[in-house]
C-alpha positions in Angstrom: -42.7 37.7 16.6 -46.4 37.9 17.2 -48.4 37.3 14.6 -52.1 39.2 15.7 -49.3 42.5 15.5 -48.8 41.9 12.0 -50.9 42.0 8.2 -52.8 39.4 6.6 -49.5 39.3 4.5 -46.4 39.6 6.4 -48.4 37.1 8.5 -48.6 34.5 5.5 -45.0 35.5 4.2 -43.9 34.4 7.8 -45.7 31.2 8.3 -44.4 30.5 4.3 -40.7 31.2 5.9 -40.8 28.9 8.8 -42.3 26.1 7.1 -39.9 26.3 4.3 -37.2 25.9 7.4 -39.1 23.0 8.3 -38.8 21.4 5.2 -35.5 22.0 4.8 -34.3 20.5 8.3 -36.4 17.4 7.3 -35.0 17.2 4.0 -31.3 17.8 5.5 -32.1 15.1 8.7 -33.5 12.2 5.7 -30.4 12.8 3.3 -27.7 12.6 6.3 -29.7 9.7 7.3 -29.4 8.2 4.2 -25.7 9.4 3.3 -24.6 7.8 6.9 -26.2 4.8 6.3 -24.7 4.6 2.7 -21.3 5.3 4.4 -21.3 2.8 7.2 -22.3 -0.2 4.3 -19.6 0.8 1.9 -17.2 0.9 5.5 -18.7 -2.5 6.0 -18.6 -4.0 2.7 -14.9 -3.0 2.0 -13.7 -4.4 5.4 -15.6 -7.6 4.4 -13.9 -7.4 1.4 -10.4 -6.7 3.2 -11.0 -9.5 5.4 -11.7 -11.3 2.8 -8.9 -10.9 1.3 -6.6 -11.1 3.9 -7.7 -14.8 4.5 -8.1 -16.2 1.1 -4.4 -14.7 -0.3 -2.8 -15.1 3.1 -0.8 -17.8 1.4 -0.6 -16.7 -1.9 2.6 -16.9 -4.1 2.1 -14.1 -7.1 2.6 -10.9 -5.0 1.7 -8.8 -8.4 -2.2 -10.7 -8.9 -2.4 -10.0 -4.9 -1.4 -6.4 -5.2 -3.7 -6.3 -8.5 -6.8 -7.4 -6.7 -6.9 -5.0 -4.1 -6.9 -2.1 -6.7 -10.8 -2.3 -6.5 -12.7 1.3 -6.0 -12.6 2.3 -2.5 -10.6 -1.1 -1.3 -7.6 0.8 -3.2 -7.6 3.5 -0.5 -6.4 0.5 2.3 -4.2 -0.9 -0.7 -0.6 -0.3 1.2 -1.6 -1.3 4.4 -3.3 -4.7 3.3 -0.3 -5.6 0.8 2.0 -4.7 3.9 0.1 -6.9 6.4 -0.1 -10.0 3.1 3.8 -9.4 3.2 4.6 -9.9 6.6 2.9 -13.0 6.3 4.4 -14.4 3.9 7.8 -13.3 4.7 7.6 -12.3 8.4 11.1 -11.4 9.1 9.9 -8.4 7.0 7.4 -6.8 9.6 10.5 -6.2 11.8 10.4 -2.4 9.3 7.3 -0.6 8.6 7.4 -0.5 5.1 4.3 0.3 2.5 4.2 0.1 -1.1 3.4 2.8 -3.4 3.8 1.5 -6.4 3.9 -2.2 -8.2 3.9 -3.2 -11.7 5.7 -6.3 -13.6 9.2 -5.7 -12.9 8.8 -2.2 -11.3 8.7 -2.2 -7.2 8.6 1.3 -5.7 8.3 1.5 -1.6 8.7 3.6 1.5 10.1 2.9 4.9 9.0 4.9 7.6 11.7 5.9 10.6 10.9 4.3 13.6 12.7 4.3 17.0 13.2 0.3 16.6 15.3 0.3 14.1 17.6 3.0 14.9 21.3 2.0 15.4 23.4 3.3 17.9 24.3 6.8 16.4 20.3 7.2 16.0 20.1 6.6 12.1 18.7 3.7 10.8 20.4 0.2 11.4 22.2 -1.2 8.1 20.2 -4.4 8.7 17.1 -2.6 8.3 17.7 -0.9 5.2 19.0 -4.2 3.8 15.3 -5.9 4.8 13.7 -3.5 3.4 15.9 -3.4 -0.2 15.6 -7.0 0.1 11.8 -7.1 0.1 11.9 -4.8 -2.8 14.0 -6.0 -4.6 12.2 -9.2 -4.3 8.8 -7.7 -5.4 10.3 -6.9 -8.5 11.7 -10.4 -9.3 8.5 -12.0 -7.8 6.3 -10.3 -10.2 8.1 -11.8 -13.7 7.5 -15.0 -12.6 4.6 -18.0 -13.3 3.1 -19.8 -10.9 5.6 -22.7 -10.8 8.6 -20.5 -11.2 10.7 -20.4 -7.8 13.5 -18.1 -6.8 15.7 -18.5 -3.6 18.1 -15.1 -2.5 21.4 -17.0 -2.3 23.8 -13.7 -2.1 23.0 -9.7 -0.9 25.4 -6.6 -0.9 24.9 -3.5 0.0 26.7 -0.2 -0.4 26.2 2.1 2.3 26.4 5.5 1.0 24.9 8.0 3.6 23.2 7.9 7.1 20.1 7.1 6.8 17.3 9.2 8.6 13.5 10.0 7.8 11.5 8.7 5.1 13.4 6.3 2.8 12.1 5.4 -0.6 13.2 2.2 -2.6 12.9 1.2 -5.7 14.2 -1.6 -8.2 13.2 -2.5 -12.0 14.4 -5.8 -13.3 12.4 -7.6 -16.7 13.6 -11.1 -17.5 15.0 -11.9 -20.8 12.2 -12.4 -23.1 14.2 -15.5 -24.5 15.1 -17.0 -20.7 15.1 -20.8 -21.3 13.7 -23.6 -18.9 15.6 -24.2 -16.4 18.1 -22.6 -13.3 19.6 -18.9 -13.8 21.4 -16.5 -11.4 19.8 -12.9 -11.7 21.3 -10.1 -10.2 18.8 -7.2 -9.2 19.7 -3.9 -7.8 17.6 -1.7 -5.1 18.4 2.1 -4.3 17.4 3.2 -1.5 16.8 7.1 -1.6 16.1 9.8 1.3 13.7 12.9 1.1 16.3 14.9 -0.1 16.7 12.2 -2.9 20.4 11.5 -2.2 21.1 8.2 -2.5 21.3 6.0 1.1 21.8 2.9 -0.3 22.5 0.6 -3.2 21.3 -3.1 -2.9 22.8 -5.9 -5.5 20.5 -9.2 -4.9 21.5 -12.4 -6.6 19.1 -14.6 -6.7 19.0 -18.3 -7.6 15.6 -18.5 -10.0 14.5 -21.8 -11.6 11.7 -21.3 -14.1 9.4 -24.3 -15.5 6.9 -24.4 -18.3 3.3 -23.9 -17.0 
């Protein structure tokens, strides 16, 4: 538009118009700038903190304090995949099944399985070894987290009732609280897992007995 074609006023209304657009691409260019820069520290900062993590609980025997510590504001989003990655090392039979958990409390263990071509079985469900890893790991969780520091407990018998095939996303579950009044010493504890599909019909039921000894701290 020329401006010589037009009144003192449209003129200035005009210029006002396009400098306001100016300002506002500035402002929108600084506050990107600044929101992208924000963004890639807190990406950098909660990796560092992952890493972190990852290397100072890698050997850690209180699953519940490690799954408790990564409940931190924005490292909580990566919570499943860390805690996954902290249980394969510890146990790493149990990265053979690609298995997060959702949700972890004392005596409460609640995880799911994905389906993955590797651990199909021969009539394309999933293999009964499999499902017993992953109940096993749950089941475990569960136990795990009711005991101190210097308590230990050793899996020394595992059944499992296959009820249906298994396909698709499996959850597991398992709640098991110790007696209150549990004296020093060596106990067998039985602990159950059921395994559910989407469709919520039972898979699998898991009965873990486990040899525990507990100490006074």
């Amino acid at each position: 538009m020329e401006t010589a074609s037009m009144s003192p006023l449209v003129a200035a209304l005009y210029g006002h118009f396009q400098a306001t657009l100016y300002l506002i691409q500035v402002a929108l260019m600084l506050e990107w700038t600044i929101f992208t820069r924000l963004f890639a520290f807190l990406v950098v900062l909660t990796f560092s903190y992952i890493f972190y993590i990852l290397i100072t609980l890698r050997h850690g025997r209180h699953p519940l304090m490690i799954w408790e510590k990564l409940g931190k504001p924005v490292v909580k989003l990566f919570r499943p995949w860390t805690f996954a990655k902290l249980v394969g090392n510890s146990d790493p039979y149990a990265r053979s099944i690609d298995m997060r958990v959702s949700t972890f409390s004392r005596g409460f263990c609640t995880a799911v399985m994905r389906d993955h071509h590797n651990t199909h079985n021969t009539q394309k469900g999933i293999h009964p070894t499999a499902l017993a890893t992953f109940a096993e790991t749950v089941g475990g969780l569960a136990l795990l987290s009711n005991l101190k520091k210097k308590d230990r407990a050793i899996l020394i018998s595992l059944k499992v009732e296959y009820k249906k095939k298994a396909r698709g996303l499996l959850t597991a579950s398992s709640d098991y609280t110790l007696p209150s009044d549990l004296e020093e010493g060596k106990h067998e504890i039985s602990v159950e897992v059921v395994v559910k599909d989407r469709m919520l019909d039972t898979v699998a039921i898991a009965h873990l007995l486990w040899s525990v000894e507990t100490k006074e701290n």
